[in-house]
C-alpha positions as CSV (number, residue, x, y, z in Angstrom):
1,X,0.0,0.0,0.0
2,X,1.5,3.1,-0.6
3,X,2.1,5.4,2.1
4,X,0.9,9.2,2.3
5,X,3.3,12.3,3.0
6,X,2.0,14.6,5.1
7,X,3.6,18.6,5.1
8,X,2.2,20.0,8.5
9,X,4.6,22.9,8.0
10,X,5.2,24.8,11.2
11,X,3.1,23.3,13.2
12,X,5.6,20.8,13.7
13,X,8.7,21.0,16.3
14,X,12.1,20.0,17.2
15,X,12.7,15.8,16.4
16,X,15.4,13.1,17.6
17,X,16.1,10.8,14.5
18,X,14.3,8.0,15.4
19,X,11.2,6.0,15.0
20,X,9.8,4.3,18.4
21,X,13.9,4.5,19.8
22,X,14.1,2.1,22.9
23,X,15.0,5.0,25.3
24,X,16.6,8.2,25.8
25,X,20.2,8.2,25.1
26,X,23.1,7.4,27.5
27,X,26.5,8.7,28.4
28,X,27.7,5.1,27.6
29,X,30.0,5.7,24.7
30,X,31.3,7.7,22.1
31,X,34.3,9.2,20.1
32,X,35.3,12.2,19.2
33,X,35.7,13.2,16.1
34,X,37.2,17.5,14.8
35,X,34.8,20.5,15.3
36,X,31.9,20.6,14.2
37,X,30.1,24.1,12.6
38,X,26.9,24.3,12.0
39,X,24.8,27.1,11.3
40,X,21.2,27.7,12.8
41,X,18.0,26.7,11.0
42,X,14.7,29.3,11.2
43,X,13.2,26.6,13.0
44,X,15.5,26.3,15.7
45,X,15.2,30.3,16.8
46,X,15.1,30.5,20.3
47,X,16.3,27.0,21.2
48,X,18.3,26.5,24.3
49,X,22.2,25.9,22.8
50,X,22.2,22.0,25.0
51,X,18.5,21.2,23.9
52,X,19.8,22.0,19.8
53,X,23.4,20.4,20.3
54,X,21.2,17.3,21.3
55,X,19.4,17.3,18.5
56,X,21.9,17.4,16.4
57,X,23.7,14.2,17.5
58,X,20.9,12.1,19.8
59,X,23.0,9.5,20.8
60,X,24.5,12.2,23.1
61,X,22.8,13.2,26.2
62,X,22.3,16.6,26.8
63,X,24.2,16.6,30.3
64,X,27.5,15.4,27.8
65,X,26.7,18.3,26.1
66,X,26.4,20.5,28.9
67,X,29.7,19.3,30.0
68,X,31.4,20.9,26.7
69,X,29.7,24.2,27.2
70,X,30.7,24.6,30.8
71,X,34.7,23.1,29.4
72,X,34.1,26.4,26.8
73,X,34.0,23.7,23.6
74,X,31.0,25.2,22.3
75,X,31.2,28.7,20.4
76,X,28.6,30.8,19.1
77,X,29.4,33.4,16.3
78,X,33.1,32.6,17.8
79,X,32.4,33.4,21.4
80,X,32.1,30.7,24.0
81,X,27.9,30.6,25.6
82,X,26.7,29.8,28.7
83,X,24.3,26.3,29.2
84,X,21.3,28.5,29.4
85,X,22.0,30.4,25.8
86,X,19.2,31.1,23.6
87,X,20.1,30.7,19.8
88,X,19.3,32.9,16.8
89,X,18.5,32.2,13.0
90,X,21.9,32.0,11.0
91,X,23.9,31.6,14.5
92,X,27.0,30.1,13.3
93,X,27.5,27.0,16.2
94,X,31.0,25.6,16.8
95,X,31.6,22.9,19.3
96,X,33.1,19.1,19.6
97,X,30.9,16.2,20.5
98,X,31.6,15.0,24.0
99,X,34.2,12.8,25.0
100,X,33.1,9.8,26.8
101,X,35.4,6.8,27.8
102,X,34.4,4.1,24.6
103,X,33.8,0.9,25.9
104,X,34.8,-2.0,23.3
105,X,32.1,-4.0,21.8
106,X,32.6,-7.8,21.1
107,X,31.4,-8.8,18.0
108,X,28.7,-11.5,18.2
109,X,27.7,-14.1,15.7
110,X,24.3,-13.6,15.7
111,X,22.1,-14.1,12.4
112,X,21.1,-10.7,10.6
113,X,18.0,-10.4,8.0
114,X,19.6,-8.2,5.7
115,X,17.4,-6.6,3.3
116,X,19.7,-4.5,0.9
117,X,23.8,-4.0,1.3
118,X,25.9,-1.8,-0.1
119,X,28.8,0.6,-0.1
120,X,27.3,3.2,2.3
121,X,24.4,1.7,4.0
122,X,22.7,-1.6,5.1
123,X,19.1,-2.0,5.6
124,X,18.0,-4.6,8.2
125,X,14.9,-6.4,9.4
126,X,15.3,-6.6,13.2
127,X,13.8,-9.0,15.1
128,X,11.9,-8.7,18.3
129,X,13.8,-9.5,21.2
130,X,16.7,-7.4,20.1
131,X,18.2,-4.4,21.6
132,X,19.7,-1.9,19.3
133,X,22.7,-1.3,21.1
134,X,24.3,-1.9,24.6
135,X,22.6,-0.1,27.8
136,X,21.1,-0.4,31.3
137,X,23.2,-3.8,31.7
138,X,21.4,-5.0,28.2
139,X,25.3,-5.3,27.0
140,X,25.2,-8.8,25.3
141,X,23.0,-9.9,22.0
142,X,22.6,-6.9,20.8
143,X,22.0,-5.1,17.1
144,X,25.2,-3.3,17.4
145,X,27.4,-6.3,18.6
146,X,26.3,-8.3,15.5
147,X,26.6,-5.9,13.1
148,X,30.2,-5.6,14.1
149,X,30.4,-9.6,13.5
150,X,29.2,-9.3,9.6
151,X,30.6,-5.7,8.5
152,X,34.3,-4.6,8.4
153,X,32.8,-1.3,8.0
154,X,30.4,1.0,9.9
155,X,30.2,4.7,10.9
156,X,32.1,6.1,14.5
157,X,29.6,9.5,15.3
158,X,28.2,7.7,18.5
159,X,30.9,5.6,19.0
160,X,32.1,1.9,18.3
161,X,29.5,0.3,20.9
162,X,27.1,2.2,18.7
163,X,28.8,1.7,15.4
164,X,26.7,3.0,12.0
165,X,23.2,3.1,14.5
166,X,21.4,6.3,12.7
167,X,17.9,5.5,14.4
168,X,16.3,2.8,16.8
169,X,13.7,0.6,17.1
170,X,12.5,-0.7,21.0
171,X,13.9,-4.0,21.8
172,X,10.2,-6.1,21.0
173,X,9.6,-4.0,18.1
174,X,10.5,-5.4,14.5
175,X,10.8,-3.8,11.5
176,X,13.0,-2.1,8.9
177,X,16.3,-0.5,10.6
178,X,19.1,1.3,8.5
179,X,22.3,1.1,9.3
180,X,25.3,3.4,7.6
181,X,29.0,2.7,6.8
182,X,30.6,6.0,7.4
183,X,29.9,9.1,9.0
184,X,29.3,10.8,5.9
185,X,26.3,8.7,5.3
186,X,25.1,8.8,8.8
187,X,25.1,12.9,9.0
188,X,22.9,12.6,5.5
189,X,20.6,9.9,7.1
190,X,20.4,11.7,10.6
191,X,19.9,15.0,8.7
192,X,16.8,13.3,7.0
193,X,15.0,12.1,9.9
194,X,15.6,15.3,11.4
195,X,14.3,17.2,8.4
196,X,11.3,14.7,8.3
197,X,11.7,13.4,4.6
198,X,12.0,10.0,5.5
199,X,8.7,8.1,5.1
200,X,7.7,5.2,8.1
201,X,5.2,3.5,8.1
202,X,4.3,0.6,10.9
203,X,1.2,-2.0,11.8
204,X,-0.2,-2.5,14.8
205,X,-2.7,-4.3,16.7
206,X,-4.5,-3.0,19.0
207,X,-7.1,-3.5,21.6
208,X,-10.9,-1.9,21.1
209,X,-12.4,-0.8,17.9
210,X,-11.2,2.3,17.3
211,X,-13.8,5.0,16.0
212,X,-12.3,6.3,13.2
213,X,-11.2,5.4,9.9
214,X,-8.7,7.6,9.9
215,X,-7.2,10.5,12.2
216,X,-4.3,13.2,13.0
217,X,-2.9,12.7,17.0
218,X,-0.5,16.2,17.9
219,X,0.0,16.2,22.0
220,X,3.4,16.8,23.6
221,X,4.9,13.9,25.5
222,X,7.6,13.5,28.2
223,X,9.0,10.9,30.8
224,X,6.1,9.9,33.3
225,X,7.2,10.8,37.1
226,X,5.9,7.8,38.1
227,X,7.5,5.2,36.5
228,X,11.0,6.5,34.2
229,X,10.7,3.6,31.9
230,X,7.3,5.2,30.4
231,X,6.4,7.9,28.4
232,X,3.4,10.2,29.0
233,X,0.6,12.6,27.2
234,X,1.7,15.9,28.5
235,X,0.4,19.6,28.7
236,X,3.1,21.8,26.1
237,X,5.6,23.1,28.3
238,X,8.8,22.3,30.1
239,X,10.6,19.3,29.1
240,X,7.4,18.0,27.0
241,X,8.4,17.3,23.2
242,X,5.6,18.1,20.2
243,X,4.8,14.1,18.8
244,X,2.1,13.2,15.6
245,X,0.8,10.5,14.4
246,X,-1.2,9.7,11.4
247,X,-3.0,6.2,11.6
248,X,-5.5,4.6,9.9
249,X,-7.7,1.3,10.4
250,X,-6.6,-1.6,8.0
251,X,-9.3,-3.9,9.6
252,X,-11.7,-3.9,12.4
253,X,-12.7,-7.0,14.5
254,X,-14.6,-7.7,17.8
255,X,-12.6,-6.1,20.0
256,X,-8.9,-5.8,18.2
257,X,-8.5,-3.5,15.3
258,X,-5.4,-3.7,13.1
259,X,-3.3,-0.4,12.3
260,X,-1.2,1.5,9.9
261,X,0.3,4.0,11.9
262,X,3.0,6.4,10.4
263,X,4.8,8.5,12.6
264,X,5.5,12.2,11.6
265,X,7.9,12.9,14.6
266,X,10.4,10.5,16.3
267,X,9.8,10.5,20.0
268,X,10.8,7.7,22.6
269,X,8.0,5.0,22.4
270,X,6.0,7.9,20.5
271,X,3.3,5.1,18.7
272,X,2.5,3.3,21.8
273,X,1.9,6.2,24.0
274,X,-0.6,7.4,21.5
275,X,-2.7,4.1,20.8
276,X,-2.5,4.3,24.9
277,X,-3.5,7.5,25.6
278,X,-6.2,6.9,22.6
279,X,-7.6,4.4,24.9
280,X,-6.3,1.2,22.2
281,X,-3.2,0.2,23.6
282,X,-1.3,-1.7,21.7
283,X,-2.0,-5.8,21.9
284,X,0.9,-7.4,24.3
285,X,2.5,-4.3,25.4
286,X,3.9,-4.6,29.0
287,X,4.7,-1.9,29.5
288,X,2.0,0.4,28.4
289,X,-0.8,-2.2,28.7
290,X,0.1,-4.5,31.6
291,X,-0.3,-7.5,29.8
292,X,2.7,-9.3,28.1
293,X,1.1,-11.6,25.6
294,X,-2.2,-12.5,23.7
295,X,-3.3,-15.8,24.3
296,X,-5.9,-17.8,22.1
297,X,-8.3,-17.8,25.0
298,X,-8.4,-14.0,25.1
299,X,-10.5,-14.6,21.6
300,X,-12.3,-17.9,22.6
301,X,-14.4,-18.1,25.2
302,X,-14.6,-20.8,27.5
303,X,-11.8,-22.5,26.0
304,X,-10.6,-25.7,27.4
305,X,-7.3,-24.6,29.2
306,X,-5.3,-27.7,27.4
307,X,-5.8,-25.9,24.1
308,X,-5.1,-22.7,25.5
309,X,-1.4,-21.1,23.8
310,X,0.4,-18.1,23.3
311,X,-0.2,-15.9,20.0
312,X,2.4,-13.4,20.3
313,X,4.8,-12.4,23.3
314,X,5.8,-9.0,22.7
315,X,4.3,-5.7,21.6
316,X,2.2,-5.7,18.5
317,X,4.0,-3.5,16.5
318,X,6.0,-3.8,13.2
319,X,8.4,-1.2,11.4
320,X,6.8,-2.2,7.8
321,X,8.5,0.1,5.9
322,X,10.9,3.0,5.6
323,X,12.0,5.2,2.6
324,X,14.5,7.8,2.4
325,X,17.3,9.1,-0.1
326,X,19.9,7.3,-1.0
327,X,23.5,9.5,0.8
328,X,25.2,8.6,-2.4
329,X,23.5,8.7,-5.6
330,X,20.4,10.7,-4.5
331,X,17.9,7.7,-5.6
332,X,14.3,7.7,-3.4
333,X,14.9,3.9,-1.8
334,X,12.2,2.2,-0.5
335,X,12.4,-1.2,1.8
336,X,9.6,-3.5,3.7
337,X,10.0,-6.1,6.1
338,X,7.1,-8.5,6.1
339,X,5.1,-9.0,9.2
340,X,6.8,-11.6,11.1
341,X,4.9,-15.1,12.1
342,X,4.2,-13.7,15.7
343,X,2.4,-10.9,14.1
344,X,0.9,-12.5,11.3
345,X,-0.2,-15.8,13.5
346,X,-2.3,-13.1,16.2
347,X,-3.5,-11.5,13.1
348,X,-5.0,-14.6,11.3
349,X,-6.5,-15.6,14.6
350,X,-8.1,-12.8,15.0
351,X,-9.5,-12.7,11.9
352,X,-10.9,-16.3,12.4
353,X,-12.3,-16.0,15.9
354,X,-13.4,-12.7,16.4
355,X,-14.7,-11.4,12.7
356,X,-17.9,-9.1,12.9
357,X,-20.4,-10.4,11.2
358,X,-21.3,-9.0,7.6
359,X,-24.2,-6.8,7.8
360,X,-28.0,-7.4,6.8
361,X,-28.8,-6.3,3.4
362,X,-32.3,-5.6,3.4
363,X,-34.7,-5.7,0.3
């Protein structure tokens, strides 16, 4: 199906390359590479100098950032700026990424779906179950680890433990990932996400009917107090970040209804706190939902608890498809990972237990 581009203009804000990253970045990593000048975009006016720096290069925190402004390693229009500095259009921003202590990565031999391969880029189909890189003691069996296994060559921005990582997906999400081989090709893929002309497109399933065909979420969001792990629906303001979401209803069924949700930001678990805070949490989400998998007698009722099994384990979601420029040559690429046999077992289930029933034609 082809997917729809949407140009919302100024309504929309600030964006970390990234579609449904597993969580905020870390000071776990990195290397430094010369200085860095940028010069500032219309749409950053008014930006705090940490809060832009960070999006610039998300797989720094903004406390690593802060740390180079307070060492006098970020200039602006050649004089060094205080944490706190507000920027201007056509500000001209020098400053070196952070230097954080690298740790080394072990390669690991662990299979990789590779969807397209060449010179500057790799596309891959992640599987659930896999972090994108090393964090919060998740340091083993990771995305990162094996694609330093099966390439000699990857990008350094973020660091080797992060090696040729532009964007993430969370660890139970699957989908289509891209990868890049030097940092040339990374800046041109960050700078895309960050410019929004990358297209993504995802499925879901969901819990509920959902009332519309089709419809247009803006809220802010920010890390609930409550719990860190979580993101919430928040009032504009603060540390909230602008997210949007277009989705549509592929299918509806007694209570489930499959999704195509396409995200026109990139916040931190952006899709699942919408279909949440929409009341249609997505299927199997533990974190968001409470419950960590669908089981066939969630669509049968009364059935026999020897035939009772496990549909699918993890969140409901699936990157189905990203498109972007090619770095290189310029050429519009487009790649699709098909819905893995978790997904696409729930999905025919559902289909065969809870189908509404065609309705009455009446002479």
């Amino acid at each position: 199906m082809p997917g729809f581009i949407f140009d919302i203009g100024s309504v929309m804000t600030e964006e970390i390359p990234d579609v449904e990253p597993d969580e905020p970045a870390e000071d776990t990593g990195g290397e430094v590479t010369g200085p860095i000048k940028v010069v500032v975009e219309a749409r950053a006016h008014g930006w705090r100098i940490d809060h832009y720096l960070t999006r610039l290069h998300p797989n720094f925190s903004r406390g690593a950032f802060q740390r180079v402004i307070d060492d006098r390693g970020v200039l602006v229009n050649g004089l060094p700026v205080k944490i706190a500095r507000r920027l201007r259009v056509n500000d001209v921003v020098e400053f070196r990424l952070p230097e954080i202590p690298d740790l080394t990565l072990p390669p690991e031999d662990i299979p990789l779906d590779v969807l397209y391969d060449d010179d500057s880029l790799i596309v891959i189909n992640k599987p659930a179950n896999m972090i994108v890189h090393p964090g919060r003691g998740n340091y083993m069996g990771t995305l990162a680890g094996a694609l330093q296994f099966h390439f000699d060559k990857l990008s350094d921005v973020a660091g080797k433990h992060r090696a040729g990582i532009v964007h993430r997906l969370d660890r139970d999400t699957s989908g289509v990932l891209v990868v890049a081989k030097d940092n040339t090709v990374h800046s041109s893929l960050s700078s895309q996400f960050e410019e929004r002309t990358v297209e993504k497109e995802y499925r879901a399933i969901v819990w509920g009917e959902v009332a519309f065909d089709r419809d247009y979420i803006e809220t802010h969001v920010r890390v609930s107090q409550r719990n860190r792990e979580r993101m919430m629906v928040c009032p504009e303001g603060g540390n909230s970040r602008f997210a949007a979401t277009f989705y549509e209803v592929l299918e509806r069924h007694r209570g489930f209804s499959f999704m195509r949700l396409c995200p026109q930001t990139g916040r931190t678990h952006q899709l699942r706190v919408h279909m949440h805070h929409l009341g249609h949490s997505v299927v199997a989400d533990r974190l968001y939902e409470g419950r960590a998998a669908l089981r066939m007698s969630d669509l049968i009722e009364n059935l026999p608890a020897d035939q009772d099994e496990i549909l699918i384990q993890r969140q409901a979601l699936h990157a189905l498809r990203l498109c972007f420029n090619h770095p290189v040559t310029g050429e519009r690429l487009e790649f699709e990972a098909p819905l893995p046999d978790d997904f696409q077992r729930a999905l025919t289930e559902i289909r065969t237990h809870r189908a509404k029933p065609a309705p009455i034609r009446r002479a």
